[in-house]
PyMOL CGO cylinders between C-alpha atoms (Angstrom):
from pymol import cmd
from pymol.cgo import CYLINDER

trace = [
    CYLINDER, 22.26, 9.59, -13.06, 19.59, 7.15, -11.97, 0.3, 1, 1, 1, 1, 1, 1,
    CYLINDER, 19.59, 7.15, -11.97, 21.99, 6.42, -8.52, 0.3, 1, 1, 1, 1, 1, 1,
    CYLINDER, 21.99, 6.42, -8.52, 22.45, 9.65, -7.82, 0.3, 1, 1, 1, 1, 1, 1,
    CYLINDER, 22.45, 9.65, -7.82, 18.38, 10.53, -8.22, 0.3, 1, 1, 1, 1, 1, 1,
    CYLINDER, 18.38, 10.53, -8.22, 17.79, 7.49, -6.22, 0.3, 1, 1, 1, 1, 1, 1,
    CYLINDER, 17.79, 7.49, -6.22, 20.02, 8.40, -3.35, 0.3, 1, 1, 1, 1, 1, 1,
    CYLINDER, 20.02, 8.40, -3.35, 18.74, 11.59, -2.81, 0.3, 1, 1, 1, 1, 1, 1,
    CYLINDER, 18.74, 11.59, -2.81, 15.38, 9.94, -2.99, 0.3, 1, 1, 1, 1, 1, 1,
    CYLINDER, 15.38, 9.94, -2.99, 15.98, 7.65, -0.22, 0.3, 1, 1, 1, 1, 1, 1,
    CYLINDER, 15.98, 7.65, -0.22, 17.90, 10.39, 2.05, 0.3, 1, 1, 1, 1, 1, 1,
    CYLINDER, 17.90, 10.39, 2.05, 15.28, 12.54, 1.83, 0.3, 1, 1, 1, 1, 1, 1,
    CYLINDER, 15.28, 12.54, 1.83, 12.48, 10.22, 2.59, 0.3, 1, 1, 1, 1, 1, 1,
    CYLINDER, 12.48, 10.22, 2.59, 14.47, 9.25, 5.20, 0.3, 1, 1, 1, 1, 1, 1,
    CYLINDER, 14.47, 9.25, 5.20, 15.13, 12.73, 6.74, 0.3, 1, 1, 1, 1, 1, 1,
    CYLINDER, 15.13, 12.73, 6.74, 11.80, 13.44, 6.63, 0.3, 1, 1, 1, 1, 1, 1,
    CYLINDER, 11.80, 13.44, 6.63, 10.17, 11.35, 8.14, 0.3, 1, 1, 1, 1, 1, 1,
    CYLINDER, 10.17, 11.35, 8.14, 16.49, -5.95, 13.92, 0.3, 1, 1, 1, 1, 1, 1,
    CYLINDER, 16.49, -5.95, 13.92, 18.57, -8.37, 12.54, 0.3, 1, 1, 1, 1, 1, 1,
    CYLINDER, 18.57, -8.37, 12.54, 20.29, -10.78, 15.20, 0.3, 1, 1, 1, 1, 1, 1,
    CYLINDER, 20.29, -10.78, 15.20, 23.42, -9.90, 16.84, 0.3, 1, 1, 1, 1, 1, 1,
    CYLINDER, 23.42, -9.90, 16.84, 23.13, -6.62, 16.12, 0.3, 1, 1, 1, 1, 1, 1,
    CYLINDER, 23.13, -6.62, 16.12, 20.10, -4.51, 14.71, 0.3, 1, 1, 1, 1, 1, 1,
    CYLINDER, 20.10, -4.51, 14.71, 20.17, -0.97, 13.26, 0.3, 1, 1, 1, 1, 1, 1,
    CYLINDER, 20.17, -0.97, 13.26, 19.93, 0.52, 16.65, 0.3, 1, 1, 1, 1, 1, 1,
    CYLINDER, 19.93, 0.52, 16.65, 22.87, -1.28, 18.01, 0.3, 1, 1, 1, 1, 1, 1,
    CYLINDER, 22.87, -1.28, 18.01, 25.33, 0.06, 15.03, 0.3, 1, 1, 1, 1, 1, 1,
    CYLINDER, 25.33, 0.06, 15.03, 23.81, 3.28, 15.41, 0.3, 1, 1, 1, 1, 1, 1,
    CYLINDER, 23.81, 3.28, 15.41, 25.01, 3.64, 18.96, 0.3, 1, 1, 1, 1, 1, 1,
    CYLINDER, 25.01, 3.64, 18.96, 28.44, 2.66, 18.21, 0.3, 1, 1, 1, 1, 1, 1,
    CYLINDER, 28.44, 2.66, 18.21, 28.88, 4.61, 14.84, 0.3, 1, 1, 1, 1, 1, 1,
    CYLINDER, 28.88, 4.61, 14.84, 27.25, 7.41, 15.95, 0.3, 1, 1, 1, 1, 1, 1,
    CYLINDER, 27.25, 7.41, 15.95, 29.82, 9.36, 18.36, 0.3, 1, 1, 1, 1, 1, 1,
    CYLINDER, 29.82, 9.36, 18.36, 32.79, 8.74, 16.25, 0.3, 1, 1, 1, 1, 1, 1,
    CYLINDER, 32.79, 8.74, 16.25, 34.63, 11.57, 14.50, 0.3, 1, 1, 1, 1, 1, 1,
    CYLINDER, 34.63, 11.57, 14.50, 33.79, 12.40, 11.06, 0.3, 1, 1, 1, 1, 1, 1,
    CYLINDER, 33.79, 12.40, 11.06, 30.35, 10.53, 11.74, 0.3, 1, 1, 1, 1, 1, 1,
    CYLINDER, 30.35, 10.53, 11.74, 27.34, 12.09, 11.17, 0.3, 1, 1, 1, 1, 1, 1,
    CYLINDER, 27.34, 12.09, 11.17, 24.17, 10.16, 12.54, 0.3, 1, 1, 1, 1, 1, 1,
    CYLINDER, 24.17, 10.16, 12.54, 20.23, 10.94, 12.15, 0.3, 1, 1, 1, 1, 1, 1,
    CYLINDER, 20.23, 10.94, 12.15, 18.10, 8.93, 14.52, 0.3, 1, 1, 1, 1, 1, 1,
    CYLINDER, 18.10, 8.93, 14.52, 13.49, 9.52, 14.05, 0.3, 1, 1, 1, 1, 1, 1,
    CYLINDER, 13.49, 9.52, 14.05, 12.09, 7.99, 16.94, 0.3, 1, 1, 1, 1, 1, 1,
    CYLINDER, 12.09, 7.99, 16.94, 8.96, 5.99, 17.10, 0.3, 1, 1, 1, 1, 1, 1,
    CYLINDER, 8.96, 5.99, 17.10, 7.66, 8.94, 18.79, 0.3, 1, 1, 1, 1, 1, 1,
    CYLINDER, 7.66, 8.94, 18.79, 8.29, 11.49, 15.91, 0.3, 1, 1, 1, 1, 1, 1,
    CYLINDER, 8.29, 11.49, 15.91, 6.63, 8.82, 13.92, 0.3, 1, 1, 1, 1, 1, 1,
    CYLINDER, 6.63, 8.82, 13.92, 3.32, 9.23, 15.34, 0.3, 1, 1, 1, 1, 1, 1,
    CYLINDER, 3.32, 9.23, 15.34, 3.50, 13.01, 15.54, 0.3, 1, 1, 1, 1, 1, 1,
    CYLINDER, 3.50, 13.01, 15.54, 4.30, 13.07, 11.56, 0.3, 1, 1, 1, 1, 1, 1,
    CYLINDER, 4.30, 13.07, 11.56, 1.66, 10.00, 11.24, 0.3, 1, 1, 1, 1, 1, 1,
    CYLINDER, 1.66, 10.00, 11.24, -1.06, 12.94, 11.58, 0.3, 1, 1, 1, 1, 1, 1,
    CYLINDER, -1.06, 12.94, 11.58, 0.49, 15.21, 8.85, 0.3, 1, 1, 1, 1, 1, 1,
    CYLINDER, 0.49, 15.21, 8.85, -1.48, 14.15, 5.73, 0.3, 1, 1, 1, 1, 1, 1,
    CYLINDER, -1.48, 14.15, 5.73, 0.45, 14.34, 2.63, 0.3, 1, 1, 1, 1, 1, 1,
    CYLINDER, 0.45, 14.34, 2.63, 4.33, 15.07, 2.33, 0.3, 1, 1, 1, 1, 1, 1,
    CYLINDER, 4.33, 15.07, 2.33, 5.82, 15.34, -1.06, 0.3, 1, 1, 1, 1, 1, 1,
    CYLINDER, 5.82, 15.34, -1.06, 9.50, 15.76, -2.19, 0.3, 1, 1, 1, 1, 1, 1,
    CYLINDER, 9.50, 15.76, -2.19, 9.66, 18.91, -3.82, 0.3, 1, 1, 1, 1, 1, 1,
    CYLINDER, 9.66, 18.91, -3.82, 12.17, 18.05, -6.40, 0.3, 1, 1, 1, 1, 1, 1,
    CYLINDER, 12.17, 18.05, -6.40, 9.73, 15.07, -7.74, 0.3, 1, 1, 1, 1, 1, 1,
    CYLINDER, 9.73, 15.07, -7.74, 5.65, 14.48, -7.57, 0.3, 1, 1, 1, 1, 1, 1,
    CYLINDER, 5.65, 14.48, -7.57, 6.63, 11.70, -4.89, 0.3, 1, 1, 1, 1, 1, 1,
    CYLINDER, 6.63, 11.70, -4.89, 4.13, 11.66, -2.23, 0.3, 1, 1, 1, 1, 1, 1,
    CYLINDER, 4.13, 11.66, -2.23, 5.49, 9.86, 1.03, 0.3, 1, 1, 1, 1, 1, 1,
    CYLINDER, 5.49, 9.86, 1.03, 2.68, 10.17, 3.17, 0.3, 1, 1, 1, 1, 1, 1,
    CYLINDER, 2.68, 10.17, 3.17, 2.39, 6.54, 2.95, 0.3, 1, 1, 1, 1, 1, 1,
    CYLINDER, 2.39, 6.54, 2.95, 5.36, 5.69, 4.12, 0.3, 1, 1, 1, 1, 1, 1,
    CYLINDER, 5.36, 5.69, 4.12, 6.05, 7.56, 6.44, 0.3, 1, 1, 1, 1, 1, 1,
    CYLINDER, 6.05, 7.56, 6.44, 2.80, 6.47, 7.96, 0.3, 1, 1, 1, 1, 1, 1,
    CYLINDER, 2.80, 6.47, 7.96, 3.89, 2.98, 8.52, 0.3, 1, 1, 1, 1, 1, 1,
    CYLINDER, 3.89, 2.98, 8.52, 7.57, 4.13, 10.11, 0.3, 1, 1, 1, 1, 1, 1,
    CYLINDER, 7.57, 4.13, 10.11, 8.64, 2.57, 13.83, 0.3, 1, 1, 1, 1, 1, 1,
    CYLINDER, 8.64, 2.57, 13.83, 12.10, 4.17, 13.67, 0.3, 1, 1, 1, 1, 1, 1,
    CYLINDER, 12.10, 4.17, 13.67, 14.86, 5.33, 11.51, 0.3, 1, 1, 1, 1, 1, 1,
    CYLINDER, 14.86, 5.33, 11.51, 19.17, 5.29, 11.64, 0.3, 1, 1, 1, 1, 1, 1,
    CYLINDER, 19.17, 5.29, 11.64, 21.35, 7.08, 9.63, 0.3, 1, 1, 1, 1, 1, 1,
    CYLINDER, 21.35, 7.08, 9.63, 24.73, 7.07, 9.27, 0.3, 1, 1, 1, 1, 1, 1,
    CYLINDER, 24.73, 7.07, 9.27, 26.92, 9.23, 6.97, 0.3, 1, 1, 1, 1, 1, 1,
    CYLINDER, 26.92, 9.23, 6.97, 30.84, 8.28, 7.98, 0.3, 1, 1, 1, 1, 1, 1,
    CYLINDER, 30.84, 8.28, 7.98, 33.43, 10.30, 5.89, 0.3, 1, 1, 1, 1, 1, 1,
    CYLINDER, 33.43, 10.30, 5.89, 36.22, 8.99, 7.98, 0.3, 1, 1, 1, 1, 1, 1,
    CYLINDER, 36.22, 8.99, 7.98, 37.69, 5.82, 6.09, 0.3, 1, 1, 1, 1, 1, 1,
    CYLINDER, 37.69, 5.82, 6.09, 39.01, 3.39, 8.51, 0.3, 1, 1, 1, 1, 1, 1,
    CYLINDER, 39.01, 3.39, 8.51, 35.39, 3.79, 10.96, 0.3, 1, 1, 1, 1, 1, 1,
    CYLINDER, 35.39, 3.79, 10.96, 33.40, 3.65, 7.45, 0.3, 1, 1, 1, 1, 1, 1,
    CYLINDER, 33.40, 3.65, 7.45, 35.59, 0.09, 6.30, 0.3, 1, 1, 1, 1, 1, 1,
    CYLINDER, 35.59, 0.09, 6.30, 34.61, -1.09, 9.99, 0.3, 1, 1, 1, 1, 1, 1,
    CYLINDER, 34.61, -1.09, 9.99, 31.04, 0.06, 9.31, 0.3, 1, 1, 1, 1, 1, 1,
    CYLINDER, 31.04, 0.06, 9.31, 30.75, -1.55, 6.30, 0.3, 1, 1, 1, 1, 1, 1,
    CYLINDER, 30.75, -1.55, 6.30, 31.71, -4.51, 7.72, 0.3, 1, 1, 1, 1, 1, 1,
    CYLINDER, 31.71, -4.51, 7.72, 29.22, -4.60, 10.77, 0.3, 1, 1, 1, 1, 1, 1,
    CYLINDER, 29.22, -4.60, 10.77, 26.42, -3.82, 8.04, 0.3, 1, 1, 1, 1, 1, 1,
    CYLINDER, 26.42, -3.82, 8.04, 27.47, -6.92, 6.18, 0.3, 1, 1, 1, 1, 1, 1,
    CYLINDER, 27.47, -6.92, 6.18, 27.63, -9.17, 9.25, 0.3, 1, 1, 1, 1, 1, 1,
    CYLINDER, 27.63, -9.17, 9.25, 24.45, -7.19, 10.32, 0.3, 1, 1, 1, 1, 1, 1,
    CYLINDER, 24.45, -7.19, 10.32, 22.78, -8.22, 6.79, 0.3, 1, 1, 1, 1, 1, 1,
    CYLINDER, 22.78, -8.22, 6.79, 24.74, -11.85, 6.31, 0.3, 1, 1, 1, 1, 1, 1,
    CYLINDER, 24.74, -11.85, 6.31, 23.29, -13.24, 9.69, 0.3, 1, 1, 1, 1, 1, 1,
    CYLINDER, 23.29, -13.24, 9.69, 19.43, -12.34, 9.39, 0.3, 1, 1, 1, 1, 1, 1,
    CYLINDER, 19.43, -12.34, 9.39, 16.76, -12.32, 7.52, 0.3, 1, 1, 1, 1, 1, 1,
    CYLINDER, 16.76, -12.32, 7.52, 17.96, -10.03, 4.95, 0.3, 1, 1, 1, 1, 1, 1,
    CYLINDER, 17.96, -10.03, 4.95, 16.91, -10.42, 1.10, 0.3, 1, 1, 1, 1, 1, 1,
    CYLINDER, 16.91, -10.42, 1.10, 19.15, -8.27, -1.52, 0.3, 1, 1, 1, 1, 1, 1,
    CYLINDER, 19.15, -8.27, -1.52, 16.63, -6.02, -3.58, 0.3, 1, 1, 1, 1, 1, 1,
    CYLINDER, 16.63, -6.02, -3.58, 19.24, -4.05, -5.49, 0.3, 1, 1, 1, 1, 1, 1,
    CYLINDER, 19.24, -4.05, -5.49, 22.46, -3.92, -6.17, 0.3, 1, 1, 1, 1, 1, 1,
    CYLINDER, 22.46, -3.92, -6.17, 24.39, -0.71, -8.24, 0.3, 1, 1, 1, 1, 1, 1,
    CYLINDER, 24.39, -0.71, -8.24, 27.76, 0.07, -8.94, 0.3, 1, 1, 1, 1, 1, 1,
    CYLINDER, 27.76, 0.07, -8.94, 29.41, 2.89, -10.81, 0.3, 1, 1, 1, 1, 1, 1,
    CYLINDER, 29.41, 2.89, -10.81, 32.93, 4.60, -11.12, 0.3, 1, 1, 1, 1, 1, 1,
    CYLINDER, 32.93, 4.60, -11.12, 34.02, 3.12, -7.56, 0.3, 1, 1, 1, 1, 1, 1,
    CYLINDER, 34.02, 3.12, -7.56, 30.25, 3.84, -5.56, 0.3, 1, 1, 1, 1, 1, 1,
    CYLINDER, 30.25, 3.84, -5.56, 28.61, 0.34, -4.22, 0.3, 1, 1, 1, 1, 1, 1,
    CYLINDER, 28.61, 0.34, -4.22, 25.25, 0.61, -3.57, 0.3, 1, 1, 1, 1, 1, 1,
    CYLINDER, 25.25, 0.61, -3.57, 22.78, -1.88, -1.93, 0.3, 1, 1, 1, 1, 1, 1,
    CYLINDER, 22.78, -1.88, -1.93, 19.54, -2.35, -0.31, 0.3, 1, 1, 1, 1, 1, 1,
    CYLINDER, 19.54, -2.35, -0.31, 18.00, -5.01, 1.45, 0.3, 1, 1, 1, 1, 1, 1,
    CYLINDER, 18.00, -5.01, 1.45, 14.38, -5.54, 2.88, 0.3, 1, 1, 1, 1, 1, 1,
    CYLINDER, 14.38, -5.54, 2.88, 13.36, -8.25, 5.47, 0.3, 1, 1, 1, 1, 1, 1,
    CYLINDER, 13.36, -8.25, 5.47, 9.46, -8.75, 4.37, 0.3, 1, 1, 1, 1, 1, 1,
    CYLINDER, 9.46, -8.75, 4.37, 6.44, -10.75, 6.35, 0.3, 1, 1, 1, 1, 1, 1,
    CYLINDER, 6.44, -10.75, 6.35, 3.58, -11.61, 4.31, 0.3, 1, 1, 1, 1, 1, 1,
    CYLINDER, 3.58, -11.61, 4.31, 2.85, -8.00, 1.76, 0.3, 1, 1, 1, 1, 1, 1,
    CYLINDER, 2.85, -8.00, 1.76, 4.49, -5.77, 4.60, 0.3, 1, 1, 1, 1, 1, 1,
    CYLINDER, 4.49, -5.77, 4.60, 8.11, -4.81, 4.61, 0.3, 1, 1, 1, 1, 1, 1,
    CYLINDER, 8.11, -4.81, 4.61, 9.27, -4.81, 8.19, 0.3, 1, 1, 1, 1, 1, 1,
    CYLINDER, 9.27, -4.81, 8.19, 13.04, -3.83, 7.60, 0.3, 1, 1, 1, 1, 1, 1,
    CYLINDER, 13.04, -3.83, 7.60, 14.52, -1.74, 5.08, 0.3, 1, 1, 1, 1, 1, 1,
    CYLINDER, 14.52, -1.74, 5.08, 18.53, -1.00, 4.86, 0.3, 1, 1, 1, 1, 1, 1,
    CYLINDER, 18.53, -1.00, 4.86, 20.37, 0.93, 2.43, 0.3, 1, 1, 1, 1, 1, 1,
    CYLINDER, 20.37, 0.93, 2.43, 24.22, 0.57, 2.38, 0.3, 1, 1, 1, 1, 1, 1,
    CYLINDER, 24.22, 0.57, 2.38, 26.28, 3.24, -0.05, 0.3, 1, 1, 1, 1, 1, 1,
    CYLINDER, 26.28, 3.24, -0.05, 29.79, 2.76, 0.09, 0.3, 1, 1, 1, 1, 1, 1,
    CYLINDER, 29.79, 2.76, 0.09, 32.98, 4.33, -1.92, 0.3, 1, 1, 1, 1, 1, 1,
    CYLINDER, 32.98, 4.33, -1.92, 36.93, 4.70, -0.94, 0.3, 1, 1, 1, 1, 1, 1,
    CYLINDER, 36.93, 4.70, -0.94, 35.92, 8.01, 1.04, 0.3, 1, 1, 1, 1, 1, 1,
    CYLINDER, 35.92, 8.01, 1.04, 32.76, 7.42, 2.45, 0.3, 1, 1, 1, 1, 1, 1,
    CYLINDER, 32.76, 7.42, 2.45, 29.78, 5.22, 3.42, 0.3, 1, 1, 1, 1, 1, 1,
    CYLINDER, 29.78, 5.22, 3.42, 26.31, 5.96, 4.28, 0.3, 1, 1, 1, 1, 1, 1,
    CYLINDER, 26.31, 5.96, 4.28, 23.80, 3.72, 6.05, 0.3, 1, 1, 1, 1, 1, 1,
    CYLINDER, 23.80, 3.72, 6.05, 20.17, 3.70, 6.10, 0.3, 1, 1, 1, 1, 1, 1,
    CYLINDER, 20.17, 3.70, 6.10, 18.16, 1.74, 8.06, 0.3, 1, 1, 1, 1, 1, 1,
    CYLINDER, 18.16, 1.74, 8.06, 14.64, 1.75, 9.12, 0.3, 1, 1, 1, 1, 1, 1,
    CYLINDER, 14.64, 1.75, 9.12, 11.82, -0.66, 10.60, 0.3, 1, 1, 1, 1, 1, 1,
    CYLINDER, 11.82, -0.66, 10.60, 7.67, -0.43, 10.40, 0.3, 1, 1, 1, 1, 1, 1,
    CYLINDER, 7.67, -0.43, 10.40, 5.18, -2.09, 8.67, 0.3, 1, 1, 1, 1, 1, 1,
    CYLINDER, 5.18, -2.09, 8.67, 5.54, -0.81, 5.52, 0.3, 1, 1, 1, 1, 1, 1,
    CYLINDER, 5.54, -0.81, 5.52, 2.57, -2.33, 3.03, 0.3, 1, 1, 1, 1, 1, 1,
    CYLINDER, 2.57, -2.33, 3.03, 5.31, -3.53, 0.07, 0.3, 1, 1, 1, 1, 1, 1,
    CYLINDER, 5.31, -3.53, 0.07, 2.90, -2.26, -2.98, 0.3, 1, 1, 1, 1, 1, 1,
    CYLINDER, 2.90, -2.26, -2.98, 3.30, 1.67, -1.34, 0.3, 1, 1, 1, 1, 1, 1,
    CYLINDER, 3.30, 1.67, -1.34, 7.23, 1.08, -1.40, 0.3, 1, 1, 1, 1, 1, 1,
    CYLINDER, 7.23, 1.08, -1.40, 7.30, -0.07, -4.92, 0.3, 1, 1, 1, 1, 1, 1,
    CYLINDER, 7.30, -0.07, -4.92, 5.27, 2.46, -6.23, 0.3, 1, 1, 1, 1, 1, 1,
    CYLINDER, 5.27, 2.46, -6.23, 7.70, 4.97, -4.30, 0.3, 1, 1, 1, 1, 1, 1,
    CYLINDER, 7.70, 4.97, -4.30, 10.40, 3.73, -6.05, 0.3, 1, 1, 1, 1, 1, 1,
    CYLINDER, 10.40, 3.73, -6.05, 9.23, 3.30, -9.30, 0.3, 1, 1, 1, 1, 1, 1,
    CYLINDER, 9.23, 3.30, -9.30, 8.24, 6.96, -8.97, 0.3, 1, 1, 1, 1, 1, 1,
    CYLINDER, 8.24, 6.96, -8.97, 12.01, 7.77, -8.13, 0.3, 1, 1, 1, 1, 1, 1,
    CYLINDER, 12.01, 7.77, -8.13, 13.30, 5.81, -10.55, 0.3, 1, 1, 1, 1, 1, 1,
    CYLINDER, 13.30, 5.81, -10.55, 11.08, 8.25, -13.88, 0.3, 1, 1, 1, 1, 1, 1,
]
cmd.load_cgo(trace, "trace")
């Protein structure tokens, strides 16, 4: 229950509102034509236009993510329901996360679904966030950069996670 909650959590923040070799842009743009692919990118341009709005909160929770949003540079996401692009997408995330700066913040597993997601942080600000969901049919990958002040994100997720 608490995966599924948190999911939808982080999708919808996500709708709403750089590694090494490859960064989140870079799988974005070779994910994001392929069939059965469906791919969200927020440019640092939509950022500043939703910077203005004051408050934005999920209507299925008291989650304000104002805050966040605020501090957004840019946003991927991938949802791949074809199996052989999402077991080659998978694996690019994993390279992707296994050759920066990437620290684990949470794994979850349950009845087959792998879920993960992994910050890159400077100082109290969390540059880099990526969330990888993965099951035999499907995988979904979130990433997205700013300078996200880490006490806002924690509070967002410990507000998810009631």
């Amino acid at each position: 229950m608490f995966m599924k909650k948190f999911i939808f959590f982080a999708v919808a923040v996500f709708m709403t509102i750089g590694a090494f070799a490859q960064n989140g842009k870079d799988l974005y743009k070779k994910f994001s034509d392929e069939k059965g692919v469906k791919a969200v990118y927020i440019s640092p341009a939509m950022f500043r236009i939703i910077k203005n709005v004051p408050s934005i909160k999920i209507e299925a929770q008291d989650i304000n993510i104002g805050t966040i949003i605020q501090s957004l540079d840019g946003m991927y996401l991938l949802n791949c329901e074809n199996s052989k692009v999402s077991d080659k997408l998978v694996k690019d995330v994993n390279k992707f996360i296994n050759s920066g700066a990437y620290e684990l913040l949470m794994e979850s597993k349950e009845d087959g679904n792998l879920s993960r997601m992994y910050t890159v942080s400077k100082d109290e600000l969390v540059t880099s966030f990526v969330l990888l969901n993965q099951n035999d049919r499907e995988s979904n990958f979130v990433c997205f950069d700013g300078q996200i002040p880490q006490k806002a994100l924690e509070e967002l997720i410990e507000k998810a996670a009631k």
